[in-house]
C-alpha positions as CSV (number, residue, x, y, z in Angstrom):
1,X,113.6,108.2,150.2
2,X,116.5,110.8,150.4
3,X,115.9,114.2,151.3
4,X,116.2,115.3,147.7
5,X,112.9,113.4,146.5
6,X,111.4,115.1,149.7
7,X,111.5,118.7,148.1
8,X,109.8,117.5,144.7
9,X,106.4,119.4,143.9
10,X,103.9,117.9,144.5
11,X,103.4,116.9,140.6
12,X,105.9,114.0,141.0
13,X,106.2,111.3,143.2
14,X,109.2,108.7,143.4
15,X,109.3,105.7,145.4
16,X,111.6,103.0,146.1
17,X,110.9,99.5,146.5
18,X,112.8,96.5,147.3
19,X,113.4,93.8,149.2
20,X,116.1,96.4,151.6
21,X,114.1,99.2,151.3
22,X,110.2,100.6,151.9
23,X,108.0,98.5,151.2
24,X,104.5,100.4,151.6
25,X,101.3,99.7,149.3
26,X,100.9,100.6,146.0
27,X,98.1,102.2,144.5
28,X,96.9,100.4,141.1
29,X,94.3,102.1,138.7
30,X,92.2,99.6,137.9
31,X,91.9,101.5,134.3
32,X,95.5,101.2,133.7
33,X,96.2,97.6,134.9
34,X,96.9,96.6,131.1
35,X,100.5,94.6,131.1
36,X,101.0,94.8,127.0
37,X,101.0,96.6,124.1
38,X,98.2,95.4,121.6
39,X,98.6,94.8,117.9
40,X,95.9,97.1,117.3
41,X,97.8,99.7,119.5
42,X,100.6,99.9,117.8
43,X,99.0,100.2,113.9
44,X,96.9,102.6,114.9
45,X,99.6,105.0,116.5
46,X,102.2,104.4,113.8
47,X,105.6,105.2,113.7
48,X,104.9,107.6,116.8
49,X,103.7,105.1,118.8
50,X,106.7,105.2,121.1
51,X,108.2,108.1,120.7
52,X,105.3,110.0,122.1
53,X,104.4,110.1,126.0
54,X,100.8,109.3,127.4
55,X,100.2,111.5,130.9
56,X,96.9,112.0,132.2
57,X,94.8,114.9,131.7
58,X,94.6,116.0,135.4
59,X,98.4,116.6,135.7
60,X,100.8,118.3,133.2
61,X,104.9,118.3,133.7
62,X,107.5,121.0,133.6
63,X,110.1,121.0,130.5
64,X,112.7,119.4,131.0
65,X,114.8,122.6,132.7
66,X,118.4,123.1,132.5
67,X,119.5,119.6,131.1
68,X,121.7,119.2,128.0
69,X,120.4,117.9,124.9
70,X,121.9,115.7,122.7
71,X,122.4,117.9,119.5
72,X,120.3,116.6,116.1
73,X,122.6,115.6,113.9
74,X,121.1,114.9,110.0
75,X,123.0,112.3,109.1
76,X,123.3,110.3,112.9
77,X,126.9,109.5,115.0
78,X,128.3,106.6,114.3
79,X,127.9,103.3,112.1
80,X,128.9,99.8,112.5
81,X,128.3,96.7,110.5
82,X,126.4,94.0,111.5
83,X,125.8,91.1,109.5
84,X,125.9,93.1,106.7
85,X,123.7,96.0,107.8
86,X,124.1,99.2,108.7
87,X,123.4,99.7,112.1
88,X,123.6,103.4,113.8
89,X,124.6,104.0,117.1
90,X,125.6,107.1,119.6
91,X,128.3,107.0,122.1
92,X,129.4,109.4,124.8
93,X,131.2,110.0,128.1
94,X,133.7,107.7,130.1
95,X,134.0,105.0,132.1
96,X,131.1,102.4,133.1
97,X,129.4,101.1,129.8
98,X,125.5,101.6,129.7
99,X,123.5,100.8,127.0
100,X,120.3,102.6,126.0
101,X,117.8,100.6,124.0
102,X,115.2,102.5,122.5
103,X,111.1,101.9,121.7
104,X,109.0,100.8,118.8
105,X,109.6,103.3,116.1
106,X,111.7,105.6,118.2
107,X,115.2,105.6,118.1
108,X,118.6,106.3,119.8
109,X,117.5,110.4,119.6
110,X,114.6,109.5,122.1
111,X,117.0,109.4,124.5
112,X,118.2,113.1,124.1
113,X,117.7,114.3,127.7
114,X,119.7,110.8,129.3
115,X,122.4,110.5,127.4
116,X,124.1,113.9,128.3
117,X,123.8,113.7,131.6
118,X,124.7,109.9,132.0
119,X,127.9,110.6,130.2
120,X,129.7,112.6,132.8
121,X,129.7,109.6,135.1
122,X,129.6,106.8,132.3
123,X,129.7,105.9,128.8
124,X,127.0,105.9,127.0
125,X,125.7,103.7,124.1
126,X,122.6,104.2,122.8
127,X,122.0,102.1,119.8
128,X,119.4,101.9,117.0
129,X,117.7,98.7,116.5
130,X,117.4,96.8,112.9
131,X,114.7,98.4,110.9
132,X,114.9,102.1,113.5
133,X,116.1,104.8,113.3
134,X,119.1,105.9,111.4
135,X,119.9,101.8,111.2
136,X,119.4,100.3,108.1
137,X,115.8,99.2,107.3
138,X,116.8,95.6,106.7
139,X,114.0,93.3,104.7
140,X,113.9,90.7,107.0
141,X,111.7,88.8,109.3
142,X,111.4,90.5,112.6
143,X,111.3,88.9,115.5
144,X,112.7,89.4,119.4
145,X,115.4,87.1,118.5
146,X,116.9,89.5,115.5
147,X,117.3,92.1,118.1
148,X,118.4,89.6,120.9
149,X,121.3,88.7,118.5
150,X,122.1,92.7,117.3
151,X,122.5,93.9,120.7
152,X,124.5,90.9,122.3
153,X,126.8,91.4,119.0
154,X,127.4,94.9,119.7
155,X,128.3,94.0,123.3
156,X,130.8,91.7,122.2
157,X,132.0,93.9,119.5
158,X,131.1,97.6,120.4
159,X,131.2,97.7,124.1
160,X,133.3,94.6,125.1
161,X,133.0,95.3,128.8
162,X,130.6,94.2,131.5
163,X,127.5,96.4,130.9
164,X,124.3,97.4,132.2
165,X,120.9,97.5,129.9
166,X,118.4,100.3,129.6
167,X,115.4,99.7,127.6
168,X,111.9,101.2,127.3
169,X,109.1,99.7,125.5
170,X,110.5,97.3,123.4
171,X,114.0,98.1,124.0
172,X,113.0,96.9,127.3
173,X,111.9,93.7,126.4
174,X,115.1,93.4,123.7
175,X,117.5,94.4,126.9
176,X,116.0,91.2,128.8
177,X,116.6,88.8,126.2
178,X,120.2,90.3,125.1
179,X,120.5,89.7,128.7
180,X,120.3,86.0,128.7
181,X,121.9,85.8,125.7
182,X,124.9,87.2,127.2
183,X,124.9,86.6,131.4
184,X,128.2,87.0,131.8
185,X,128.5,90.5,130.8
186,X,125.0,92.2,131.6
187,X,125.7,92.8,135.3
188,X,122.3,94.9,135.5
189,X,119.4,95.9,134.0
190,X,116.7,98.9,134.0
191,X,113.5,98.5,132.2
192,X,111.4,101.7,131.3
193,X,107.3,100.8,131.0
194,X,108.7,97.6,129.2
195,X,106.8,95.2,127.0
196,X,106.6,91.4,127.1
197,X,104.1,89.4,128.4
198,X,103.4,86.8,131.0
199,X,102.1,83.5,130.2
200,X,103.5,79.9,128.9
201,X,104.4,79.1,125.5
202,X,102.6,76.1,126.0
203,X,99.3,78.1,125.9
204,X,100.3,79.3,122.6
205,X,97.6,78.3,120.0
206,X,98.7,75.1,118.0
207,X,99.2,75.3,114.4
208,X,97.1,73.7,111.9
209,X,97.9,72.6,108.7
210,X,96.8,74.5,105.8
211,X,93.7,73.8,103.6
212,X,94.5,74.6,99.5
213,X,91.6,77.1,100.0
214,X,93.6,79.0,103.0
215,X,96.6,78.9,101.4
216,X,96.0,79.9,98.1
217,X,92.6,82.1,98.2
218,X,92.3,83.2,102.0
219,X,95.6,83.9,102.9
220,X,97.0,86.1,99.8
221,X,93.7,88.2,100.2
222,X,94.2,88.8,103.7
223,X,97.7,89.9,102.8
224,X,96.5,91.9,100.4
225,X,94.3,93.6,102.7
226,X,96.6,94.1,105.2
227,X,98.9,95.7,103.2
228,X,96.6,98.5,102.1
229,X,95.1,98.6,105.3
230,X,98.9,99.1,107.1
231,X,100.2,101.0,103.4
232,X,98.0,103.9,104.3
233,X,97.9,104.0,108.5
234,X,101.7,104.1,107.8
235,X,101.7,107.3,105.0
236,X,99.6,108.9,107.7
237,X,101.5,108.7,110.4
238,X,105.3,109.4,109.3
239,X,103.6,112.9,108.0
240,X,105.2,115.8,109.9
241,X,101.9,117.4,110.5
242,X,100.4,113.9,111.4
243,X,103.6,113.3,113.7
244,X,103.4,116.9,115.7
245,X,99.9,116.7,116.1
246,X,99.9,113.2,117.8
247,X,102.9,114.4,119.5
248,X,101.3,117.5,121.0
249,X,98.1,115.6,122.0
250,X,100.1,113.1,123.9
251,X,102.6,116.0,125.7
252,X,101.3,117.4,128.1
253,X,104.0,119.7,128.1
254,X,104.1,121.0,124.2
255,X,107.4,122.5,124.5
256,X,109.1,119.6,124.5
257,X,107.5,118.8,120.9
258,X,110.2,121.0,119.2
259,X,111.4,120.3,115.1
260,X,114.1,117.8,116.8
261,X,111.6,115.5,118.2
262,X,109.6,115.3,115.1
263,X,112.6,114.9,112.3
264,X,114.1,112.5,114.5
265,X,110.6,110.3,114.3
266,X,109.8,111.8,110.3
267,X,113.7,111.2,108.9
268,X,114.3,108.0,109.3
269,X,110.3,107.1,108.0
270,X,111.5,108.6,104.3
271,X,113.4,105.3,103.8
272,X,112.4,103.5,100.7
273,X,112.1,100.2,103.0
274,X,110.2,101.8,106.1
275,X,107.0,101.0,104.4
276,X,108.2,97.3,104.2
277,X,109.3,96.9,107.3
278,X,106.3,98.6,109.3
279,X,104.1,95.8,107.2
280,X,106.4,92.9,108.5
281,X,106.8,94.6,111.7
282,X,102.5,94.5,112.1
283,X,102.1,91.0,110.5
284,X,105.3,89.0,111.8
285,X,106.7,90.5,114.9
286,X,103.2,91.5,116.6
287,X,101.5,88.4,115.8
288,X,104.7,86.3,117.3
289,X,105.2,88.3,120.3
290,X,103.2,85.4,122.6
291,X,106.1,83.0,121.5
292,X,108.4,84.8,124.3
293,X,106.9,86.1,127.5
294,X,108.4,87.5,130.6
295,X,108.4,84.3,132.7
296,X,110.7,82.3,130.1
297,X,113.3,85.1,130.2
298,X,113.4,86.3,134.1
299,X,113.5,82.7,135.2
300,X,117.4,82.1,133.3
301,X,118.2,85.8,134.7
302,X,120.0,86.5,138.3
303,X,121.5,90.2,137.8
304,X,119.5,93.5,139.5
305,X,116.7,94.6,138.0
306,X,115.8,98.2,138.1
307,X,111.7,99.2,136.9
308,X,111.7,103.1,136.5
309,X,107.6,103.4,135.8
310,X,105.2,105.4,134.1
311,X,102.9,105.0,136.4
312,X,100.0,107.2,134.3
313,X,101.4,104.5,130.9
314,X,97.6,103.6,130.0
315,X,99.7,100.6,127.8
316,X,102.0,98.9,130.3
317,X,100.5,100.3,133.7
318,X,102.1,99.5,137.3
319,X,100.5,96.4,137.7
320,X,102.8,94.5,135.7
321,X,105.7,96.0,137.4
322,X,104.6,95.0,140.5
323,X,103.9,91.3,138.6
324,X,107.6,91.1,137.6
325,X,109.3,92.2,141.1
326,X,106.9,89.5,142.9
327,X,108.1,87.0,140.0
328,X,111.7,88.5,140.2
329,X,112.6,89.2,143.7
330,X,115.9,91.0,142.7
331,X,114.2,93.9,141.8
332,X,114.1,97.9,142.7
333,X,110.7,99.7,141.8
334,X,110.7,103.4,140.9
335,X,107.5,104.7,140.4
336,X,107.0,108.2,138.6
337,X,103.8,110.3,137.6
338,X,104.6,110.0,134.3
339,X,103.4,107.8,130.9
340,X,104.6,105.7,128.4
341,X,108.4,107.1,127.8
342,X,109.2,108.7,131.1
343,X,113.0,109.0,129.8
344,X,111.5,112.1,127.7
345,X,108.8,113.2,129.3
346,X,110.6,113.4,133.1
347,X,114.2,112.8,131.9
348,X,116.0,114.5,135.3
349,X,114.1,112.0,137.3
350,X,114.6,109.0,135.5
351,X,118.3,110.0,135.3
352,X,118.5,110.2,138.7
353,X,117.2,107.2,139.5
354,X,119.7,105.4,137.2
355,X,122.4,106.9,139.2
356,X,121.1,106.0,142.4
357,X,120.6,102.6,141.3
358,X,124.2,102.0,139.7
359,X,125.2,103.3,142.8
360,X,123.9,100.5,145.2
361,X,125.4,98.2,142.4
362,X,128.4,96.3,143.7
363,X,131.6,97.9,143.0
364,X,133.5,95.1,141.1
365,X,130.4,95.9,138.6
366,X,131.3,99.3,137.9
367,X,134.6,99.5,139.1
368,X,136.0,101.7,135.8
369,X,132.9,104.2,136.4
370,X,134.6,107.8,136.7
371,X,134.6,109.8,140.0
């Protein structure tokens, strides 16, 4: 641990782990040993499901002191085309190429506190996925593989450079399979209280063919259901009130739940499609999320992995971290005190730890990163 981390209060505690470095135990909550994101989780906490922080009650965080914010802009930075669709993106700084991936119904704003920082050694994408954000709400079918195939486009068309991945939450899980889809120029990859789940597609529950009854009775009621079930859990939560309440009961620290935070989450809900794309989001993406677990996609990976971790994420706690490093032996653990999107909620620490990391990187890796 350098002598920096040393002088931390006592509030926050980093720790490195890997095969070269400490190696001591870990303390696991047994209350937070959870290693996905339920269906049920996410329709219940709505569009700010990830771009809101979980921290326990027992400890509360300093704002985020002295560090640059990205300024809000209305309208977004900059567009590209992709397959037709408007996809939104930011892009700062020079030199090495990082790319920031963001959570479920956050989007490249959540990143506010990283991206200025990380662009006076590097340059810095962070992109809005299909259907988020200031990107187009697209009507299609959701799936990992749509945003596998966005992100490994705009590396071959955006960034064209080798590249390291940052995701959290689902961004982390969409930085993994990019990843494979694209070994040769993902040299490294950080995952922030990811999801994805261990298992085998071959325990995946076999399909049966339809009755007349299911097809044409059962199923169009449940659909039916669903929809005004999801119609109105989705008109509550993109309310600004709704939004900065949900917010301030998940922020410890309230005064980093400021009007930017909340239009960034509330602006890009006003879409005439967002209501559309939450309902295939809930009914296609969750319910398909078993289809591709963590084991499939580590096992055709070889480049570092980096976990910066919530460890206080009552989601994704730091068991399953400590699952994929003894899965993934290439793999640096960085624990913090923190929850669900530790990017916002601790954003000087988890920048620092970036840097540190792409630091011990080899240097043909990064060898355009600025001095």
């Amino acid at each position: 641990m350098s002598s920096s981390c040393a002088t931390l209060p006592h509030r926050v505690r980093i720790e490195w782990r890997n095969s070269n470095k400490f190696s001591p135990a870990i303390k696991v909550h047994p209350y937070r040993n959870r290693c996905g994101l339920s269906r049920r989780d996410f329709a219940t906490k709505g569009i700010v499901a990830a771009g809101a922080s979980v921290m326990s009650s027992t400890l509360v965080s300093q704002p985020a002191q002295g560090l640059e914010r990205l300024p809000f802009k209305n309208d977004g930075y900059k567009f590209w085309t992709w397959r037709g669709h408007k996809i939104h993106y930011v892009e700062e700084g020079e030199g090495f190429p990082i790319v920031l991936i963001h959570g479920f119904g956050a989007s490249a704003f959540h990143w506010r506190y990283n991206i200025p920082e990380l662009a006076k050694k590097y340059k810095v994408y962070a992109v809005d996925l299909l259907g988020f954000g200031w990107s187009e709400k697209a009507l299609v079918d959701y799936d990992a593989l749509v945003w596998r195939d966005q992100v490994a486009d705009f590396l071959k068309e955006i960034v064209k450079e080798p590249t390291i991945l940052v995701g959290n939450s689902l961004g982390g899980f969409t930085a993994l399979v990019a990843a494979e889809a694209m070994p040769q120029q993902v040299v490294g990859i950080a995952l922030l209280n990811s999801a994805g789940q261990f298992g085998s597609p071959d325990d995946a529950t076999t399909e049966t063919e339809e009755s007349t009854v299911q097809k044409f009775i059962l199923k169009p009621l449940k659909e039916i259901f669903q929809r005004v079930v999801l119609g109105f859990l989705f008109w509550q939560a993109k309310q600004p009130a709704r939004v900065e309440s949900v917010l301030k009961s998940v922020y410890k620290n309230t005064s980093n739940v400021d009007d930017y935070l909340i239009q960034s989450i509330t602006k890009p809900a006003d879409d005439p499609n967002a209501g559309e794309v939450y309902y295939r989001l809930m009914t296609r993406f969750m319910s398909n999320q078993r289809k591709y677990t963590l084991d499939s996609v580590l096992s055709k990976l070889s480049c570092p992995l980096l976990l910066v971790w919530g460890d206080l994420d009552p989601w994704v706690g730091p068991a399953k971290a400590i699952r994929i490093k003894e899965f993934y032996p290439n793999t640096t653990i960085v624990n913090l005190q923190a929850g669900h999107c530790p990017h916002d909620e601790v954003p000087e620490l988890v920048n620092k730890a970036l840097v540190d990391w792409l630091s011990t990187l080899p240097s043909t890796y990064t060898a355009s990163q600025t001095v």
